[in-house]
Every structure is written in C-alpha cells, then in structure tokens.
C-alpha positions in Angstrom: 0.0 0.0 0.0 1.0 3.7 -0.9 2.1 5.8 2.4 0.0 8.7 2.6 1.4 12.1 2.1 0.6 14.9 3.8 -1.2 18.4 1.5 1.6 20.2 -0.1 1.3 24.1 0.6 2.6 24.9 -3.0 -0.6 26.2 -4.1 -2.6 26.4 -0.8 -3.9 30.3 -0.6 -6.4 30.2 2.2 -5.6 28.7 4.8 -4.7 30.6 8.2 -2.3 28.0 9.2 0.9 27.2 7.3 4.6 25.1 7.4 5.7 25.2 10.7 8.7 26.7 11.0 12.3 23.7 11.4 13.0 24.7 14.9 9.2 24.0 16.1 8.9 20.8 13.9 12.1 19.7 15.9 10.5 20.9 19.5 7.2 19.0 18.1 8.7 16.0 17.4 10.8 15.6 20.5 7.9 16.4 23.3 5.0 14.3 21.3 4.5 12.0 24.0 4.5 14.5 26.9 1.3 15.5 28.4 1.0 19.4 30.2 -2.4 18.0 31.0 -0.4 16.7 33.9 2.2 19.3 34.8 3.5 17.8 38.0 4.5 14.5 36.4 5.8 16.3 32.6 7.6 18.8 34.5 9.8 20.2 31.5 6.7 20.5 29.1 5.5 22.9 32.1 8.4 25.0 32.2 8.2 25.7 28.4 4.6 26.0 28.5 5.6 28.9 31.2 7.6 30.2 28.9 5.4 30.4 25.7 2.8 32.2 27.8 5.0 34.8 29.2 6.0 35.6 25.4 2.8 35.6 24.2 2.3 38.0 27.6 5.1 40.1 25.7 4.0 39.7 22.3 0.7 41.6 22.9 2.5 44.1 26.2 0.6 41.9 29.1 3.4 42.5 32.0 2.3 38.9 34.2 0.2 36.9 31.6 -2.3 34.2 32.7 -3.5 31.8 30.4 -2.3 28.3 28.7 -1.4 26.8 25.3 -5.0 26.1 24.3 -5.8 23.7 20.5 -6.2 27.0 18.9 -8.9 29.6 18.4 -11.9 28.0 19.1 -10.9 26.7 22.4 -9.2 30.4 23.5 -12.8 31.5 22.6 -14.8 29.2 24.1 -13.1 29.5 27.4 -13.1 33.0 27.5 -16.7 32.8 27.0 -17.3 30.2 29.5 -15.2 32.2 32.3 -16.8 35.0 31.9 -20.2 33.2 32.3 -18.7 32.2 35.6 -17.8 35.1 37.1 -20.8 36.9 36.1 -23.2 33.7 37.7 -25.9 36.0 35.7 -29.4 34.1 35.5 -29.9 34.7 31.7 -26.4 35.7 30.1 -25.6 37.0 27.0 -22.7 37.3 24.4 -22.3 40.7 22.4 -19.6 40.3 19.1 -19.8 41.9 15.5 -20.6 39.5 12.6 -17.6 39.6 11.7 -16.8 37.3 14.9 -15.2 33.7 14.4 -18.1 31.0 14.0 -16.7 29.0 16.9 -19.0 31.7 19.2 -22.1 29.9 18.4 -20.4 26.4 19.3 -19.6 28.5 22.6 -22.8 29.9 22.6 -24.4 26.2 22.1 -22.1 24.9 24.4 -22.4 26.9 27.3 -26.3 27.7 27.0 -25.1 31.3 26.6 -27.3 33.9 24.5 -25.2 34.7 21.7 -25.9 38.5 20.2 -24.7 39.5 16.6 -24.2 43.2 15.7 -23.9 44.4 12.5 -20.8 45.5 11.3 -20.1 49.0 9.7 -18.9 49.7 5.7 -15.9 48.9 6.7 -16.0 45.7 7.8 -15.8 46.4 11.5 -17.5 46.4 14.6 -20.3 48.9 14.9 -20.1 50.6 18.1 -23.6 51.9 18.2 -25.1 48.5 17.1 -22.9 46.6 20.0 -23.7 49.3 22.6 -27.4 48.4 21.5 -26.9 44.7 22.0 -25.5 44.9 25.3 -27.3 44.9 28.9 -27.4 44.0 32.3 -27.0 40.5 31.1 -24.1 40.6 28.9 -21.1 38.8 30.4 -18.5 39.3 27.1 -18.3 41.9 24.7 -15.7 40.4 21.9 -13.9 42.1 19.1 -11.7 41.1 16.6 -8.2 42.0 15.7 -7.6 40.4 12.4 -11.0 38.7 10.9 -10.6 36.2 9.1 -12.9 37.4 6.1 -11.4 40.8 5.0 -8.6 41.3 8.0 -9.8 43.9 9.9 -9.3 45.1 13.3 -12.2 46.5 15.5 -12.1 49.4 17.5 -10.9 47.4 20.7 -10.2 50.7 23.5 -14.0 51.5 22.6 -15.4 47.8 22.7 -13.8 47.6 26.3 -15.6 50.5 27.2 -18.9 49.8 26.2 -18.2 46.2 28.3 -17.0 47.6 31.3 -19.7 49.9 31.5 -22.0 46.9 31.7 -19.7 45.0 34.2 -19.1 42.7 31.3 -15.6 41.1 30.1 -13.7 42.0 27.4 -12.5 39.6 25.0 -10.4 39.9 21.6 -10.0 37.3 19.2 -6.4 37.9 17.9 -5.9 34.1 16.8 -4.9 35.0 13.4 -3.9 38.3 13.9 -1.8 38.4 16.6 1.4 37.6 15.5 1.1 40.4 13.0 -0.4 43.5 14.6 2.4 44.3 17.0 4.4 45.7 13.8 1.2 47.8 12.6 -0.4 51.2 14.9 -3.5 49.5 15.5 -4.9 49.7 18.9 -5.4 45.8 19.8 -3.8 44.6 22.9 -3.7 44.7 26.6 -1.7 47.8 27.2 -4.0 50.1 24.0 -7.1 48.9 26.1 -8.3 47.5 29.2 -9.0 43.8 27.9 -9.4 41.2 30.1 -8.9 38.1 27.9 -7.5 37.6 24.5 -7.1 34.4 22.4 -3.2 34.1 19.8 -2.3 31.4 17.7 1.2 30.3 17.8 0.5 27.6 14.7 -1.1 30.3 12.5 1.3 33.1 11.7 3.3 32.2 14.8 4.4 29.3 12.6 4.2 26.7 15.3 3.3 23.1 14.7 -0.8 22.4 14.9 -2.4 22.4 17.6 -0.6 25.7 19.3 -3.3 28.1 20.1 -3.1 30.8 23.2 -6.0 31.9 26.4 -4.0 35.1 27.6 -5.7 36.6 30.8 -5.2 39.8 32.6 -6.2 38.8 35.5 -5.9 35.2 37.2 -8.8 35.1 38.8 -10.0 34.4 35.0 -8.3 31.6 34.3 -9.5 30.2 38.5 -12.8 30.5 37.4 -11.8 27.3 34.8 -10.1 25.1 37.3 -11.8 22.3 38.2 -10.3 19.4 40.4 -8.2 16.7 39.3 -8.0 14.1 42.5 -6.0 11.4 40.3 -3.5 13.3 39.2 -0.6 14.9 40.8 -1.9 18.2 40.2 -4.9 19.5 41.7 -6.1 21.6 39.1 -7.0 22.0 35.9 -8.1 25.1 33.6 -8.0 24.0 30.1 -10.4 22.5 28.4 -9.1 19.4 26.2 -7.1 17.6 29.5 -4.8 15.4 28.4 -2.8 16.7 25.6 -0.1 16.5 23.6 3.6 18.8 24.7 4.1 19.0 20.4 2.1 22.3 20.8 3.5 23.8 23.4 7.3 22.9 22.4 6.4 24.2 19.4 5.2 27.2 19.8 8.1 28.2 22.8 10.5 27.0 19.9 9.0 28.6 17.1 8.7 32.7 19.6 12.2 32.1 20.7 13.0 32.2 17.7 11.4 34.3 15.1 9.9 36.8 17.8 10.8 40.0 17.0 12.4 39.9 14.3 11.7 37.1 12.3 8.1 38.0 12.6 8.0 41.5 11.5 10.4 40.6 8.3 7.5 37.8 7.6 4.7 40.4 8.2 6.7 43.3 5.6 6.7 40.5 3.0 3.6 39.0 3.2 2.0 42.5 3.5 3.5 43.6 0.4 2.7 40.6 -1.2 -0.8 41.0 -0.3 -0.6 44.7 -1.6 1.0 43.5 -4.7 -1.9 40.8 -5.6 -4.7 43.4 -5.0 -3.0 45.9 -7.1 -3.0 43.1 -9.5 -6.7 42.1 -9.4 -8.1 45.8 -9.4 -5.8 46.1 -12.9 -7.7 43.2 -14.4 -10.9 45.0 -13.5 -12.2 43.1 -10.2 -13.4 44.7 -7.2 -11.3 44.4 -4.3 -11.1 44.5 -1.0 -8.2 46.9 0.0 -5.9 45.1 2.8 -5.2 46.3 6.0 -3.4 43.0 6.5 -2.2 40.5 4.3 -5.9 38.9 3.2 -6.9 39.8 0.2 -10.6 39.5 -0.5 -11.6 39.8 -4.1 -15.1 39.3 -6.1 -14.4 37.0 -9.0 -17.7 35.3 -10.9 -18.5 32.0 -10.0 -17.0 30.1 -13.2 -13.6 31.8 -12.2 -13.8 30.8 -9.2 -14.4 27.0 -10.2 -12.1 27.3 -12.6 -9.1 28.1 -10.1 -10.3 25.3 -8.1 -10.3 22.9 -10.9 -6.5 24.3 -11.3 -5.6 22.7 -7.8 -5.4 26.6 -6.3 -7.0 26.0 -2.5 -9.4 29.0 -2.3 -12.2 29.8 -0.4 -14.9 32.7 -0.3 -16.0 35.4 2.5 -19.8 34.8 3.7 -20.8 37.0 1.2 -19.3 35.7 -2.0 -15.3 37.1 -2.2 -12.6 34.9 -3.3 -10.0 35.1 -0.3 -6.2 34.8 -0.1 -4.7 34.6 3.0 -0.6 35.8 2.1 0.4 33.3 5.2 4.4 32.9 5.4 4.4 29.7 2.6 2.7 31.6 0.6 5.3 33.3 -2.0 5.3 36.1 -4.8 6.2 33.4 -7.1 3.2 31.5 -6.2 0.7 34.6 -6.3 2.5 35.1 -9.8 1.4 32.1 -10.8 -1.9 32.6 -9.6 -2.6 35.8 -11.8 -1.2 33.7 -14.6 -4.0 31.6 -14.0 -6.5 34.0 -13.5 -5.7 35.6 -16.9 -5.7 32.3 -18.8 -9.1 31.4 -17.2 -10.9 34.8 -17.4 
C-alpha cells in the first residue's frame, strides 16, 4: 500500500495556518509524548509552556500573563466565553460580538447555553459601536472584538469595545488568533496595554508558525483563568483550567520553539513580505478590473464570478470565499510572490 502524504502548501492560498517553521517541527517531534495535562508529572513540558505564555504575555505588552497553550482559536474563545459566564453567575447571560466574529461563538454559545448576540458591522468591515452598545445589557457577560478577521482582515475598534463592556460590568474579549502575530508591527490599537482587555485568544500555529495544535487563552487577571479550574483528584496536580485535559507537549514545544526564535524579528520581516505581497496581488486584481477588498493585512478578499472561481479550483489553487461571495487569499508565510504570480497567470488564462 501507498504511504499517505501529507497536502503540499505549493498552491494552498487560504488557509490561516501554514509550514511550521524547522526549529518548532524539531520541538514537536521531541515532546509528542509528553502530556501538560499533567504538569507535576511532565515537568519540562510545564516549564516551556511557562515560557510560551509569558511571550505571548510580551507579544501583545501583558506585564504577568495568565492563560495556557490552548488547541487554537476556538478553544481560547470558548473559554473565555465560559469564564466570563462564571464570574458573572448571571441568571440569563448574554454574548455581544460583531458578525464579523469567528463561527466558533455559536459552538460556545451552544455549548455553554449562553445567548449569543450578533451586531452588524459598519462599511468597513468592523465592529459597529452603536449596534454593539445596543446589543448589550445588564446580562451581557462578554463583549468580543476582533483584531484580524478572518474574512477581509480587519481590526475593531478594541479601546472602545472595552468601554462599552465595562460599563456593563461585562468582560472584554479579543480574538487575535490569526492576527496576533502580526499586529504588533502595525499602529492598531489591539492589545492589553491600547485597552483594558481582560482576555485575548493568539495562535502560535497560524502566523506564529508553530506546529498544529498551538493556540493561546491570555488573561489579565488570574482570577480568569481560576474560574476554569476544576479538580483533578487522580493526578498529581490538583487543578485543571484547560479545556481538552490530556494533551499533547508537540504544541506547546512548538510554539516556545518557534517565539524564541522568530519573535521579534523574524516575525516583523514575515509580516513586511507577506504585506506587500498582499498589496502587490490586489494591485494586481483591481488592474484586471475586479473589485477588491483593500488590505489592511495581508488577506486579500476579491469578487471573481463564480465560473472563475471553479475554474481556479479545478487548477488545484485551494481557495475559499468570505460569507458573502469574495474569493480570499490569506498571504500566510508559505505563501510566495512566485506562487501569487502564478496565480494571476492563471487567473488571466481562465478569465
């Protein structure tokens, strides 16, 4: 029998994940078998766990970070949901985010028998503070905002979503799973030290280029991440936060290897070339008479009619659309100018 292989990223253009980078396929490989499920007992695999949160605490300016290598986005979400549902121990509680929010809220929403409230977003493809201030009450528990969607790329207005959540004794929450690793090198006002955010989810395997699973549940405060703990009697810890349990160190490792060694610099060369790529491949598009979304990161969304779109498809190109129809490509770190090259080639020979 034929050994499987594994996708090739050659022409992959939408995914928010990508090759993970040598030094975090080696950590991966080596701490497989551990477990930080069970941090007495896999000791080391705590330490570096430690240590990944602490840079992700410096990554976006959190002085004393709480929080744990989570499986990635969803989980960071869902957990920050379900703490702040908690805390709050409000009889009817209520989510507030834009629609421009990561699907995995209504898993948290169905999950947690938590209202979940969607507010429109503006022209520009970002929270609307007037429509979230109308969605919130005394029930809301979490207002969340996003700093990178995953549609168009776009950051909300995060110092202004904090307010309108602390004026309803609500949590605030930011989804920076994809984003993260690329704002720090842009003025956007996103993390803990812009606004008073209390919890914030960064993946290490999406632009971080750790191996997957390697998500991040940053928290202000620890009595955040408390209010997750429940009690482990068979294990040699006592405690537990996270949500999965027993889990593999190939995350963690990974994503310590992959910060110590790309974070600062390595990152903010990645970001400059795959923003210019990204700038380069809408200039592109809007020549050949397409509509496009301008990036404010590098995703480009771009409306292309539906027999183009198959076409590209039918090419091998890995695509996918917004919600509302646009053709998106996500300039992740595998994905080259040669390779967007040989994607307008395409698009002109299928037009």
């Amino acid at each position: 029998m034929q050994r499987a292989a594994p996708q090739e990223f050659t022409r992959v253009l939408s995914s928010m994940c990508t090759e993970p980078h040598p030094v975090a396929r080696e950590a991966a490989e080596r701490f497989l078998a551990t477990n930080p499920g069970d941090p007495a007992t896999y000791q080391q695999i705590a330490d570096l766990e430690r240590r990944a949160v602490e840079t992700l605490g410096e990554i976006t300016r959190l002085d004393a970070p709480h929080g744990y290598i989570a499986s990635g986005g969803t989980e960071s979400n869902i957990q920050a949901v379900r703490a702040a549902r908690n805390l709050a121990r409000r009889d009817d509680p209520n989510v507030v985010a834009p629609e421009s929010i990561h699907f995995s809220f209504q898993k948290a929403a169905e999950v947690l028998g938590v209202e979940l409230r969607i507010a429109p977003v503006g022209d520009d493809y970002r929270a609307n503070l007037d429509a979230i201030a109308e969605h919130t009450d005394e029930d809301t528990v979490l207002v969340a905002g996003v700093a990178g969607s995953t549609e168009y790329g776009r950051v909300d207005p995060i110092p202004d979503l904090a307010d309108v959540a602390h004026d309803h004794d609500a949590l605030m929450h930011v989804d920076a799973a994809w984003g993260g690793f690329a704002l720090p090198f842009t003025d956007y006002a996103w993390d803990f030290a812009d606004a008073p955010v209390d919890t914030m989810a960064i993946d290490p395997h999406k632009l971080g280029q750790a191996a997957v699973p390697a998500g991040g549940l940053l928290a202000r405060e620890k009595r955040v991440v408390d209010a997750l703990a429940v009690d482990t009697p068979y294990l040699e810890s006592t405690s537990q936060a996270t949500l999965t349990g027993t889990r593999s160190g190939a995350g963690v490792a990974s994503a310590e290897a992959a910060m110590r060694e790309l974070w600062p610099g390595g990152y903010r060369t990645q970001f400059e070339v795959s923003m210019s790529d990204a700038a380069w491949l809408a200039d592109q598009l809007a020549d050949r008479g397409f509509e496009v979304v301008e990036p404010t990161l590098p995703l480009v969304a771009v409306d292309v009619p539906e027999s183009l779109f198959s076409a590209l498809r039918e090419r091998g190109w890995r695509i996918s659309r917004t919600a509302t129809g646009e053709l998106r490509v996500v300039c992740m770190p595998h994905v080259t100018r040669e390779q967007l090259s040989a994607f307008v080639a395409d698009v002109d020979a299928l037009r």
